[in-house]
C-alpha positions as CSV (number, residue, x, y, z in Angstrom):
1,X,0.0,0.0,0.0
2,X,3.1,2.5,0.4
3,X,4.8,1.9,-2.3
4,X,1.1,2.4,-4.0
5,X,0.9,5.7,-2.9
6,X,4.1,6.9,-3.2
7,X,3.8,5.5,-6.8
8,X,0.4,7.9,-7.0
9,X,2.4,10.9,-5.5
10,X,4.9,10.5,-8.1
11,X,2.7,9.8,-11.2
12,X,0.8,12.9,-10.2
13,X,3.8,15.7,-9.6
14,X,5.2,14.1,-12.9
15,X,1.6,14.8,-14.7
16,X,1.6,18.1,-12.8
17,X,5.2,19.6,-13.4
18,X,5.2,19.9,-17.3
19,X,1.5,21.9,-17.3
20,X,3.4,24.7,-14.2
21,X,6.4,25.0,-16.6
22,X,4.6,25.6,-19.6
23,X,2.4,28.5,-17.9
24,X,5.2,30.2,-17.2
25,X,6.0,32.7,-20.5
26,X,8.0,35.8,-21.6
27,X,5.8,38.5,-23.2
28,X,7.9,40.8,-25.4
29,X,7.1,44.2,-25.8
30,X,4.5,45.2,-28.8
31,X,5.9,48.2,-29.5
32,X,3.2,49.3,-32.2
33,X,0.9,49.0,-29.9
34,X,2.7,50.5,-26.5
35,X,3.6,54.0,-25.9
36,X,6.7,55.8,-23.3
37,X,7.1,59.7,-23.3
38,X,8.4,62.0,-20.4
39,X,6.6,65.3,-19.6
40,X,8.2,68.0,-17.3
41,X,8.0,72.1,-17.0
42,X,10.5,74.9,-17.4
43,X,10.7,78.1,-16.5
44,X,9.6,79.0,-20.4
45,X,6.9,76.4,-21.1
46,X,6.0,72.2,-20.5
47,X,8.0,69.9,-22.5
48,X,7.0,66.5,-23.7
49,X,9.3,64.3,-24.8
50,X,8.5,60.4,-26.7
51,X,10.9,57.7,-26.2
52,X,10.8,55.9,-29.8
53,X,13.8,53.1,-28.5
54,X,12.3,51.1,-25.7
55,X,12.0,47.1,-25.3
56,X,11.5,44.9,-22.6
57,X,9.7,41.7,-21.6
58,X,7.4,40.5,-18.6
59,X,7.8,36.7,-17.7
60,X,5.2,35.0,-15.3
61,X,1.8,33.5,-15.9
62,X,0.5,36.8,-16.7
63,X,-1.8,35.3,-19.3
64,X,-4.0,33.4,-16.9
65,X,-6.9,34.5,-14.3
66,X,-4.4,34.6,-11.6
67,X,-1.4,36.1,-13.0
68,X,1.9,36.0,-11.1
69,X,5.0,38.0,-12.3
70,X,8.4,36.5,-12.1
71,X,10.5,39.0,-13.6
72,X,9.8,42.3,-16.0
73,X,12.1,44.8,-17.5
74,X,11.7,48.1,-19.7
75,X,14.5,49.3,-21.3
76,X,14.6,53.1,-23.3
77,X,17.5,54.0,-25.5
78,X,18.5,57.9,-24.4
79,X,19.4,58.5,-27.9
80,X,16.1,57.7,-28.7
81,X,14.3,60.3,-27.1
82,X,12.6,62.6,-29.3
83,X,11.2,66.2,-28.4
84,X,10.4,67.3,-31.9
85,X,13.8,69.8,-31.3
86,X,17.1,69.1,-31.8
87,X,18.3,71.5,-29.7
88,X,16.6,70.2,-27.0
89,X,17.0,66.1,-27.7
90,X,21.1,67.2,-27.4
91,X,20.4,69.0,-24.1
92,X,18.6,66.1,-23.2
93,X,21.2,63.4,-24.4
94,X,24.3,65.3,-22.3
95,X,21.8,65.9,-19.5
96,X,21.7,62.1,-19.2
97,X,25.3,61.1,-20.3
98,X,23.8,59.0,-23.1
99,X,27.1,58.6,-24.5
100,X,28.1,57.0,-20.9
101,X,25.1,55.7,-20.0
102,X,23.3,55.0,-23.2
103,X,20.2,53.5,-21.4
104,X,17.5,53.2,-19.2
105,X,16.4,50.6,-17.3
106,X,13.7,49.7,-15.0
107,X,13.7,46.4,-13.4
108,X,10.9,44.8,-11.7
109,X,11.5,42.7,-8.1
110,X,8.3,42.4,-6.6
111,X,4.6,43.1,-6.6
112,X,3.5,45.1,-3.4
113,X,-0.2,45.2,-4.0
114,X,-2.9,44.0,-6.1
115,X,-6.1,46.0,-6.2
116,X,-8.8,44.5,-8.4
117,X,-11.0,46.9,-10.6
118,X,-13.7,47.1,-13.1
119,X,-10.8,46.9,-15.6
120,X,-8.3,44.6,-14.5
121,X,-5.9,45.2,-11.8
122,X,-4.2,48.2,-10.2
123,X,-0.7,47.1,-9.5
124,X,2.0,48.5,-7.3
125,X,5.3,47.2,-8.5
126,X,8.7,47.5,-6.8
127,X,11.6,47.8,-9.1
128,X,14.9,49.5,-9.7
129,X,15.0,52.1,-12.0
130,X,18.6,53.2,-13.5
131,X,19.5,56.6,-15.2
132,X,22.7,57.8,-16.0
133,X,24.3,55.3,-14.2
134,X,22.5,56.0,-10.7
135,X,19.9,53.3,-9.2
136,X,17.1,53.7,-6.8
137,X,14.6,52.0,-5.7
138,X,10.8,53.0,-7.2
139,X,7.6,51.9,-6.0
140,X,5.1,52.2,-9.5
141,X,1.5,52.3,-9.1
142,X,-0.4,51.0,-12.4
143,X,-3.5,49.4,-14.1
144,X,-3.2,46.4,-15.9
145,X,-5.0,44.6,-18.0
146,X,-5.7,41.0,-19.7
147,X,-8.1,40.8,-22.7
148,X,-8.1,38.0,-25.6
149,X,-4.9,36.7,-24.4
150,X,-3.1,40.4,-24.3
151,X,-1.4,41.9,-21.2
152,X,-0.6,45.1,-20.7
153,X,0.0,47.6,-18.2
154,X,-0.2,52.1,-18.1
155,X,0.2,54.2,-15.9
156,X,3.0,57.1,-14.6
157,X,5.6,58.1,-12.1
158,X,6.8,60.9,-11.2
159,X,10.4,61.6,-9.4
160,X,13.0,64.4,-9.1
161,X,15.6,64.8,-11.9
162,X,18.2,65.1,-8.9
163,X,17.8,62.2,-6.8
164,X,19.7,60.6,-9.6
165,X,22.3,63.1,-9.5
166,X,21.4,64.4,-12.6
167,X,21.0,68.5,-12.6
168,X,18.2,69.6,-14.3
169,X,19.4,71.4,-17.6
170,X,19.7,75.6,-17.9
171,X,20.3,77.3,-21.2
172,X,20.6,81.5,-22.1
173,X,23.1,81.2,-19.2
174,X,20.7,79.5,-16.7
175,X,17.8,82.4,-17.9
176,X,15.7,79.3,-19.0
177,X,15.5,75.9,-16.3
178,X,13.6,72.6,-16.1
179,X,12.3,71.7,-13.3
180,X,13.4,69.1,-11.2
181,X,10.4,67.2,-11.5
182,X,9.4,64.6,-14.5
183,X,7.0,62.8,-15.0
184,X,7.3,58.9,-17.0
185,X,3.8,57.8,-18.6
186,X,3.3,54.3,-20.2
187,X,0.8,52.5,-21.6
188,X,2.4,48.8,-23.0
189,X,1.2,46.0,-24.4
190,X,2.7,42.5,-24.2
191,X,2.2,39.6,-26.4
């Protein structure tokens, strides 16, 4: 009769194993469909800026009615970052030290808190998010979503220019100033 069981035990982790491993899936980045731009003010006027080089992936069982997220990251080329004025896109490229540190990177660690909605889920993530060579920790607040098999997350943060060690850029001899603050807005789609 033990050996029976244990025989059951194992028959059913080796019938169960292969279905968990195949849930698990990376979901890249559908950029035609996804959207990263970075707003902020000066002492002039707001600035908006769209970040046209970004990629990244989400891995989990995100695709299911209990999703579960095992590892994300979002990655934007600097270089990439297009305000419609080249004057400004270079200001913006030494003000980050794109030639240093050519990217961006936020990487996920954990979930801290799912809220359901009428929608989906609103989501505060934990990650760390690196920029021009500095890290620090971020806790993101967004909505996500799963419809017909699609996943995919917006929302926006907003954090100080400085607590990255980065100065916020001056031009006409420090006449004109960003502020400190910037705000990152996303809206991505996975598949």
């Amino acid at each position: 009769m033990k050996k029976l069981n244990s025989f059951i035990t194992i028959a059913i982790a080796l019938l169960i194993l292969p279905v968990a491993g195949r849930a698990q899936k990376t979901l890249q980045i559908d950029k035609k469909n996804s959207e990263v731009r970075i707003t902020g003010t000066s002492t002039l006027h707001d600035w908006e800026i769209n970040v046209e080089g970004f990629h990244g992936s989400v891995k989990g069982t995100v695709a299911t009615e209990e999703p579960s997220i095992t590892g994300s990251e979002l990655i934007c080329l600097v270089k990439s970052f297009e305000s419609g004025k080249n004057k400004m896109n270079n200001i913006v490229y030494e003000t980050l030290q794109a030639e240093e540190h050519p990217r961006i990177r936020f990487n996920y660690k954990r979930i801290k808190q799912i809220q359901p909605t009428n929608m989906g889920d609103q989501i505060k993530v934990v990650g760390d998010l690196t920029i021009a060579g500095q890290t620090r920790e971020m806790e993101i607040t967004m909505d996500s979503r799963l419809k017909d098999g699609m996943f995919s997350v917006s929302g926006s943060k907003t954090f100080k220019m400085s607590s990255f060690g980065i100065e916020p850029p001056s031009v006409m001899f420090g006449t004109i100033k960003s502020g400190d603050k910037v705000t990152v807005h996303f809206s991505i789609n996975y598949n």
